[in-house]
C-alpha positions as CSV (number, residue, x, y, z in Angstrom):
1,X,93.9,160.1,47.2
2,X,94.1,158.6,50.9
3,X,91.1,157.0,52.1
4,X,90.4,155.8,55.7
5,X,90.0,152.5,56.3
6,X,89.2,150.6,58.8
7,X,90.8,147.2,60.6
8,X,89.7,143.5,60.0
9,X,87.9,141.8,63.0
10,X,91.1,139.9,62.9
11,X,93.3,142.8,62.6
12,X,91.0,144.5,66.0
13,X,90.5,141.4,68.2
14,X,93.8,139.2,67.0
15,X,95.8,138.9,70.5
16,X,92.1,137.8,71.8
17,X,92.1,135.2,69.1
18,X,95.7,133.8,69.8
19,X,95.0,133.5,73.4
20,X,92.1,131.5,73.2
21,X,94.1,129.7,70.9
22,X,96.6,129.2,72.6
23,X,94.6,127.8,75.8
24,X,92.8,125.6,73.6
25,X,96.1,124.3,72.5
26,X,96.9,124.0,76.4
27,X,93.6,122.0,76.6
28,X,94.8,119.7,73.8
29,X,98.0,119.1,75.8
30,X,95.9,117.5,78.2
31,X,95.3,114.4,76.1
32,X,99.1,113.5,76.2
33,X,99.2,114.7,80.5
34,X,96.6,112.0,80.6
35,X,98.5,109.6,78.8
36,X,101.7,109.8,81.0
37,X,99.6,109.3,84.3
38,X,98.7,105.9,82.9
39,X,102.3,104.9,82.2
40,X,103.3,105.7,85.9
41,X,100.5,103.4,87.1
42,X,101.2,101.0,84.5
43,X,104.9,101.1,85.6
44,X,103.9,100.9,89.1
45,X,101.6,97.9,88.8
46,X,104.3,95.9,87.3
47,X,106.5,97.1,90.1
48,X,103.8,95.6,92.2
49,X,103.6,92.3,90.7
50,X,107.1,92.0,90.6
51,X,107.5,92.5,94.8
52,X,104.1,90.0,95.0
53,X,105.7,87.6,93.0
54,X,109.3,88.0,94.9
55,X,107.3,87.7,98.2
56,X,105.3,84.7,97.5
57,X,108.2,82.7,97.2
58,X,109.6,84.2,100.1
59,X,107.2,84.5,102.8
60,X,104.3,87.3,102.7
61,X,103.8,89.9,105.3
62,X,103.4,88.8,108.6
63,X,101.8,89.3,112.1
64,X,102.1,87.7,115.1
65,X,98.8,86.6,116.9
66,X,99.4,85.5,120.5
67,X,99.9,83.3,121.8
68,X,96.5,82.1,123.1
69,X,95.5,79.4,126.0
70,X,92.6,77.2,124.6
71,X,91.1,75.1,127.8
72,X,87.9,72.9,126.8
73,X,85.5,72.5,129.2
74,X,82.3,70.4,129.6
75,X,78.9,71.9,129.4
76,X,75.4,71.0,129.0
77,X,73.1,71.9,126.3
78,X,69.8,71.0,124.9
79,X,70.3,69.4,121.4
80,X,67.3,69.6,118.9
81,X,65.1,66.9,120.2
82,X,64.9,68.8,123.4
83,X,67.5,66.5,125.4
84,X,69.9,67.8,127.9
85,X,73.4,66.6,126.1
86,X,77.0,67.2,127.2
87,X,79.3,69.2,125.1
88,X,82.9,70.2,124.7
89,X,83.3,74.2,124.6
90,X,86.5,76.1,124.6
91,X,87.7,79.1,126.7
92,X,90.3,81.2,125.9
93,X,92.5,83.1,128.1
94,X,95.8,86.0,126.7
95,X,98.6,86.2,129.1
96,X,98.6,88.7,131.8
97,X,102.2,89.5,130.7
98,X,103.5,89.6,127.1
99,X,107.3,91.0,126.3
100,X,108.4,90.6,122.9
101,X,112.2,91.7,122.0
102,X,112.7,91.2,118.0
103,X,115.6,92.0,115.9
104,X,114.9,92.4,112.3
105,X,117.4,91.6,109.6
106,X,116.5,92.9,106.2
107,X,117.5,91.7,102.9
108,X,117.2,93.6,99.4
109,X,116.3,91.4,95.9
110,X,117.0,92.9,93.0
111,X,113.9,91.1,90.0
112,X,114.2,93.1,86.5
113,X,114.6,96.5,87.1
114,X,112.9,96.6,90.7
115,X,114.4,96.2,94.5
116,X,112.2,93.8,96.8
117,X,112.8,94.6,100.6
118,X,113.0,91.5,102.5
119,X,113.5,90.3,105.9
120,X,114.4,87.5,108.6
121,X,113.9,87.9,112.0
122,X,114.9,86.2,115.4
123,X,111.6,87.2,117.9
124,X,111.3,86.1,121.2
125,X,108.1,85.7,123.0
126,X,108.2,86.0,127.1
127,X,104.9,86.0,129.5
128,X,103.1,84.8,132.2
129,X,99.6,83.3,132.7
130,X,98.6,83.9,135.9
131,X,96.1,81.3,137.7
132,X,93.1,81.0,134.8
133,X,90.4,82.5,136.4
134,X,87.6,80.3,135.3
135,X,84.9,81.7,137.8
136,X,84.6,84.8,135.9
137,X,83.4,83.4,133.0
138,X,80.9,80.9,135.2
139,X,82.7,77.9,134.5
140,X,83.2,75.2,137.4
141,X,86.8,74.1,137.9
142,X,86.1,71.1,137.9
143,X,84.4,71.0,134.3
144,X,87.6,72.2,132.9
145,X,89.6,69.5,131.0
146,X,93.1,70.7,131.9
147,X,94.9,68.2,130.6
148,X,93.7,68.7,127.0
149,X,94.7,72.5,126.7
150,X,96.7,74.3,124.1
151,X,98.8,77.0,123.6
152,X,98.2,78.5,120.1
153,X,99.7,80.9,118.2
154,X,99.0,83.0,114.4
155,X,101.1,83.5,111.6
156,X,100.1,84.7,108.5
157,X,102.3,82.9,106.2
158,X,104.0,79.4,107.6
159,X,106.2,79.2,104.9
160,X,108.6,82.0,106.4
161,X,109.8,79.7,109.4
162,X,113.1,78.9,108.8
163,X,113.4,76.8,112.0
164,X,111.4,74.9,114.8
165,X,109.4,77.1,117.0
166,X,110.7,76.0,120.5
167,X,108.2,76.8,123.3
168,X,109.3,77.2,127.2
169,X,106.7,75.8,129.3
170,X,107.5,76.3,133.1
171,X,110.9,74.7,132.3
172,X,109.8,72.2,130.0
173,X,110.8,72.5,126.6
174,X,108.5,71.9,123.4
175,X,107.5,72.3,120.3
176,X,104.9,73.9,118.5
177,X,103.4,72.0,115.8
178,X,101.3,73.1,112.8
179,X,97.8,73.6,112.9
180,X,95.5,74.7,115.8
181,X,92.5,72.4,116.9
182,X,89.8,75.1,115.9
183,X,89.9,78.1,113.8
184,X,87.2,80.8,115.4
185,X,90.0,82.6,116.7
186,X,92.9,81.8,114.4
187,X,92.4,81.1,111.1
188,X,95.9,79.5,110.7
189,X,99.5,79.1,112.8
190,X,101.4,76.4,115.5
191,X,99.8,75.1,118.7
192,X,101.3,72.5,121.6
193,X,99.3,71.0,124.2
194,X,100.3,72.3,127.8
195,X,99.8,71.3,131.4
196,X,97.9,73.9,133.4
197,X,98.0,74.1,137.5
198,X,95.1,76.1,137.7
199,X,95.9,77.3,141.0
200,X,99.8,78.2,140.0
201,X,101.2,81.0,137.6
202,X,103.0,79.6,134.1
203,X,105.7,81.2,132.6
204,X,106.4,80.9,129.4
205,X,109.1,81.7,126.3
206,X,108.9,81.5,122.5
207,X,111.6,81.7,120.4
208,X,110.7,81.9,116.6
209,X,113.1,82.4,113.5
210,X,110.7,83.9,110.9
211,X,111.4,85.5,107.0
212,X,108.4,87.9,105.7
213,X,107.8,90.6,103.4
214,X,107.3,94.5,103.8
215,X,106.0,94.7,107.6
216,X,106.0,92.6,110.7
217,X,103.1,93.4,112.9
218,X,102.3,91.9,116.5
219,X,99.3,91.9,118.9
220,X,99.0,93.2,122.2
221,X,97.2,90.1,123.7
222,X,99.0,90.7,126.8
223,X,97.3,92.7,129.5
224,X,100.8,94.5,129.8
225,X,102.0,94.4,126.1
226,X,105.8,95.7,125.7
227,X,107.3,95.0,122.0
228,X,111.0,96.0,121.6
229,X,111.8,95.9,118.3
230,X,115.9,96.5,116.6
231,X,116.9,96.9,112.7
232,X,119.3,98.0,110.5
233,X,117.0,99.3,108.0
234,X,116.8,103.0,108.1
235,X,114.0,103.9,106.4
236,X,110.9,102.7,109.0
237,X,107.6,103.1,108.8
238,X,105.6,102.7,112.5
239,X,102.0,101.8,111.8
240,X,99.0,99.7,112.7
241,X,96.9,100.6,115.9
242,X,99.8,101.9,118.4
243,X,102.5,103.7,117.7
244,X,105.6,103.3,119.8
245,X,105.3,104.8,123.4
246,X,108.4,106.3,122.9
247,X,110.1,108.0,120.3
248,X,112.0,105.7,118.2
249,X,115.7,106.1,117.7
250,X,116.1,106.3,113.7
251,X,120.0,106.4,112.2
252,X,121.6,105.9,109.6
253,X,122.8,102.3,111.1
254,X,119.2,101.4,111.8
255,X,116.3,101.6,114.1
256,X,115.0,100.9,117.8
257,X,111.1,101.2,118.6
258,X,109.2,100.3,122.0
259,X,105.6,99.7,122.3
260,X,103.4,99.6,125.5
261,X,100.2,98.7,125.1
262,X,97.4,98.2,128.3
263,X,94.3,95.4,127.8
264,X,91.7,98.5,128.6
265,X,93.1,100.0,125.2
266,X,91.8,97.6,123.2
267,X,88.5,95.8,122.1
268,X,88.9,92.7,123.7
269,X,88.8,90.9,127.0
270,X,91.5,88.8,128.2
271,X,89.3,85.6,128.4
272,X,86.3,84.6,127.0
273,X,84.9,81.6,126.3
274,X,81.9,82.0,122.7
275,X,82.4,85.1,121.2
276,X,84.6,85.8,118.3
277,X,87.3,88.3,118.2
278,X,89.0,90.2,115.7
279,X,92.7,90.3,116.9
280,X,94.0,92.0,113.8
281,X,92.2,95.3,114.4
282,X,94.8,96.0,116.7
283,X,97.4,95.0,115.0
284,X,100.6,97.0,115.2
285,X,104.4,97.0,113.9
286,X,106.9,98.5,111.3
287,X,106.8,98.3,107.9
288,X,110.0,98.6,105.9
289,X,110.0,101.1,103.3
290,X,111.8,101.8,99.9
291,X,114.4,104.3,100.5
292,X,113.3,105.9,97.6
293,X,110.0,105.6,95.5
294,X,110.6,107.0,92.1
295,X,107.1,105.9,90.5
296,X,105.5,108.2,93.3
297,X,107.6,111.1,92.9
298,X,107.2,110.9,89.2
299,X,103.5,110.8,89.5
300,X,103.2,113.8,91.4
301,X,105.6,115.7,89.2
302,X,103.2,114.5,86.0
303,X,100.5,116.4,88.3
304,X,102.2,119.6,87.6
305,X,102.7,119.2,83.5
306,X,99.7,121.3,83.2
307,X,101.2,124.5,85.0
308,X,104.7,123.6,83.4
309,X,102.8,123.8,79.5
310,X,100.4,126.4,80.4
311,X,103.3,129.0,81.9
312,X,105.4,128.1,79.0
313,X,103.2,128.6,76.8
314,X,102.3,132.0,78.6
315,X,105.9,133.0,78.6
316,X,105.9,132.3,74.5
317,X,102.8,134.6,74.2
318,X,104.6,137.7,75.8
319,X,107.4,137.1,74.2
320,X,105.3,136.9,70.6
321,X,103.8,140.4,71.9
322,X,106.7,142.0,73.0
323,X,109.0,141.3,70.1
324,X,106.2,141.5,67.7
325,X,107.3,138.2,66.5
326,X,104.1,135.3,65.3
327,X,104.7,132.4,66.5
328,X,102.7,129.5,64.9
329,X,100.8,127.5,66.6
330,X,102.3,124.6,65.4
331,X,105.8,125.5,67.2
332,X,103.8,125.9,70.4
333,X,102.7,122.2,70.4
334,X,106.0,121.1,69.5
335,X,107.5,122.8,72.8
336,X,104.3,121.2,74.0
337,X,105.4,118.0,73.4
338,X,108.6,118.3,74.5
339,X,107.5,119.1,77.7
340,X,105.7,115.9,77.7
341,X,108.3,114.1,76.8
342,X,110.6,114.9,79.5
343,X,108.1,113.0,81.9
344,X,108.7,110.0,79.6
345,X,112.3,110.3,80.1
346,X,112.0,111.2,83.8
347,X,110.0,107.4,84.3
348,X,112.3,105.3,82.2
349,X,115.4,107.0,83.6
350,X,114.6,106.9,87.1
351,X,113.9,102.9,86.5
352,X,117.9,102.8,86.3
353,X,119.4,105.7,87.9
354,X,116.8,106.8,90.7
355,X,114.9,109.6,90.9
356,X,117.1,112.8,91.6
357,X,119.7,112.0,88.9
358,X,117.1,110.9,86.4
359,X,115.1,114.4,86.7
360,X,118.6,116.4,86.7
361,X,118.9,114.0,83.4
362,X,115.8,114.8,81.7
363,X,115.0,118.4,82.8
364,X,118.6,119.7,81.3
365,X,117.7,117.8,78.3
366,X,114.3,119.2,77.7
367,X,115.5,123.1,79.0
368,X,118.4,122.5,76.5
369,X,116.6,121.2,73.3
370,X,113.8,124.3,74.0
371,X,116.6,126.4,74.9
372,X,117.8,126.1,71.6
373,X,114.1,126.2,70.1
374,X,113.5,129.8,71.1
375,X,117.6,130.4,69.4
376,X,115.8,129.0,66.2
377,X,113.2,131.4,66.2
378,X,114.3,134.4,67.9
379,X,118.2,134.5,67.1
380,X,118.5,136.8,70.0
381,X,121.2,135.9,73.4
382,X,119.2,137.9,75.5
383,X,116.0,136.1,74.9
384,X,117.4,132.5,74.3
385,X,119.3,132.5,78.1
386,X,116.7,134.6,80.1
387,X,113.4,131.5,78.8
388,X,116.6,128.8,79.5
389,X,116.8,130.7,83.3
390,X,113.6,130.8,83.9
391,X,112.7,127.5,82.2
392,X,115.3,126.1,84.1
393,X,114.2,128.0,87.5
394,X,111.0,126.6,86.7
395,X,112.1,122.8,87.2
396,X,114.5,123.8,89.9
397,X,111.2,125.1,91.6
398,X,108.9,122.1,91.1
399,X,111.8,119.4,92.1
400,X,111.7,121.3,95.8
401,X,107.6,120.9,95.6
402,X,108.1,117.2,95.3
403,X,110.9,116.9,97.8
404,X,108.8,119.1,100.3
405,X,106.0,116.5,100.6
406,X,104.4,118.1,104.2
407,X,105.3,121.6,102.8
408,X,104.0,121.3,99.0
409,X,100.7,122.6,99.2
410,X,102.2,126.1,101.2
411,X,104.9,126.4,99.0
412,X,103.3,125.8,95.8
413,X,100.4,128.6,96.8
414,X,103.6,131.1,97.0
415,X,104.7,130.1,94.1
416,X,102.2,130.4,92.2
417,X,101.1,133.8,93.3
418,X,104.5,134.9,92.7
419,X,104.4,134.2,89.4
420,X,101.0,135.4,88.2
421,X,102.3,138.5,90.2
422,X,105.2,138.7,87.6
423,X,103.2,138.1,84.8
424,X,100.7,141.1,85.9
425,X,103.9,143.3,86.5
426,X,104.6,142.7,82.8
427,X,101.4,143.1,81.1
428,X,100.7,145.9,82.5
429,X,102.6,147.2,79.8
430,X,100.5,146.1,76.7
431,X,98.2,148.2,75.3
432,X,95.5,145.0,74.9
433,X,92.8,147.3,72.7
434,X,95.4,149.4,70.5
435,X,97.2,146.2,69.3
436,X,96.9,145.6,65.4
437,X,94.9,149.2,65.2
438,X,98.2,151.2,65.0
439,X,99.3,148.8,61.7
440,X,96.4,150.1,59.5
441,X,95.0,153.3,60.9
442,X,95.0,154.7,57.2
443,X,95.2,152.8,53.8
444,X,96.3,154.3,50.6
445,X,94.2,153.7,47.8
């Protein structure tokens, strides 16, 4: 006699069980996702101590501040027992004309497994002062002690001078020493005491020979500012306050950049005499980049391991349901874990080989060994090449995303509609409440 029975809860509701399962196997895979994003920085740390160390015994990064005219003068104050006293102030007055032409020569270390971008340069400082005009900061000419005046001039790291910095003084040639006799304007750099005719214009030239590390920076202390600056490096990076007035020439053979920059642009006067300024905050240069930065392109592919794990996963799932085929859970987390692993290989690779060859490298590894996975549990051709395609398109698709840095976010948002568009097409086709009711709608008994 047949009697009707009726399905299990797990028979009724199993494709409901396996995919939560299966997203809560995708949340697991986060723990490992999590993992590789603290190797990257790890690996990018070191790379970091290794170009700190290499610079420190090179010269740091470096910016020109100046030059400066210090003038002390005399003054009168009341000291703290109420008696009038005289004092020595300073003033300070910035050429009315700075021109700086600079030719940069850089230099690549190789420490471990990293590259250190280096460089010399030969900079030449040109100006004029014209007549100080004293009266506008109330100062009597004749309180001014002229023949004790200084030229200064910051830089951030002494050790990078690799030759005496020779000063041109109204045809008198000298040099600038270390040190500057007070440090509420610069903190550090080379000074020379000058003779002033306060009623007569100075001209002046500097010519300095300096090594640094990563950018060289200048100030615009002139009240006409114009900074020429030539390089063979190809792979600039204009930053700090101004960019160039024009649009730099970049080649393959190098670089030239020109900057103009007027006193009413920035946030100081072009004399003073008490107050402290900050000259770095408007600061400005080129910075000489890495022609390639595998640690940050390998980070931002680990940001996509999620999507590549969950749409895998996704893909299994269909094909489970389509070829009525179980797969175990188990064999998801091993293809799980493979995907993981190709960022592993991706990091260490690209520490030898750079980044494009090392992700051709690891992603035709990983496609293959999964490729050959799905043989292993499927044993059909058809199935086994059209997940290696679309495995493969898959990688071929997120490489473009990380070469497309300005475009990412656009083409990504394509992308990804495209494909849940895909995987709607094709579930369309399940019958999500009749699967597993069709196995037992009778039982014999």
């Amino acid at each position: 006699m047949m009697t009707e029975t009726f399905p299990t809860f797990w028979e009724r509701n199993k494709i409901l069980i396996k995919g939560f399962l299966i997203g809560f196997l995708i949340l697991i895979m986060l723990i490992p996702t999590a993992f590789l994003f603290s190797l990257v920085r790890e690996r990018q740390n070191r790379q970091e101590e290794v170009i700190s160390e290499v610079s420190n015994k090179w010269a740091s990064q470096q910016t020109i501040k100046g030059p400066i005219l210090l003038v002390p003068y005399k003054t009168e104050e009341t000291n703290d027992q109420g008696k009038l006293v005289q004092v020595i102030r300073n003033a300070y007055f910035l050429p009315d004309v700075l021109t700086i032409d600079g030719n940069l020569k850089p230099e690549e270390r190789h420490r471990s497994l990293y590259n250190v971008t280096l460089y010399k340069s030969d900079l030449v400082l040109s100006g004029e002062f014209h007549p100080l005009p004293v009266q506008k900061l109330q100062l009597a000419p004749e309180n001014m002690l002229w023949n004790d005046a200084h030229l200064l001039l910051g830089i951030n790291d002494a050790r990078g001078l690799e030759d005496e910095v020779s000063l041109m003084w109204n045809n008198t040639t000298q040099q600038l020493e270390a040190g500057v006799p007070e440090n509420n304007v610069l903190k550090e750099g080379l000074s020379v005491p000058v003779s002033i005719d306060s009623q007569k214009a100075t001209s002046f030239a500097i010519n300095i020979h300096l090594k640094g590390s990563s950018y060289l920076y200048f100030t615009p202390v002139g009240k006409t500012t114009d900074v020429t600056i030539q390089s063979s490096w190809k792979d600039p990076a204009f930053d700090g306050a101004y960019l160039p007035t024009q649009t730099p020439v970049v080649a393959n053979n190098g670089f030239t950049a020109k900057w103009k920059v007027l006193q009413v642009s920035r946030n100081y006067p072009q004399f003073w005499k008490e107050e402290n300024y900050k000259l770095d905050s408007s600061a400005f240069g080129v910075k000489l980049l890495q022609p390639t930065d595998s640690y940050a392109k390998t980070d931002r592919s680990v940001k996509y391991a999620i999507l590549f794990i969950a749409l895998t996963f996704i893909i299994f799932f269909f094909l489970e349901i389509f070829q009525k085929k179980q797969i175990h859970p188990l064999q998801y987390l091993l293809v799980g874990f493979a995907l993981s692993i190709f960022y592993t290989l991706l990091l260490s690779i690209s520490e030898y080989t750079g980044f494009n060859i090392a992700y051709l490298i690891a992603s035709t590894a990983t496609v293959g060994l999964i490729g050959l996975y799905v043989w292993g549990i499927f044993r059909q051709i058809k199935i086994t090449l059209g997940f290696t395609v679309a495995l493969g398109a898959l990688y071929t698709y997120i490489f473009i995303l990380i070469q497309l840095q300005d475009y990412a976010l656009l083409f990504g948002s394509i992308g990804l509609f495209i494909i849940l568009a895909i995987i709607m097409y094709y579930s369309r086709k399940i019958d999500w409440y009749g699967m597993g009711k069709h196995q037992l709608e009778h039982r014999a008994i």
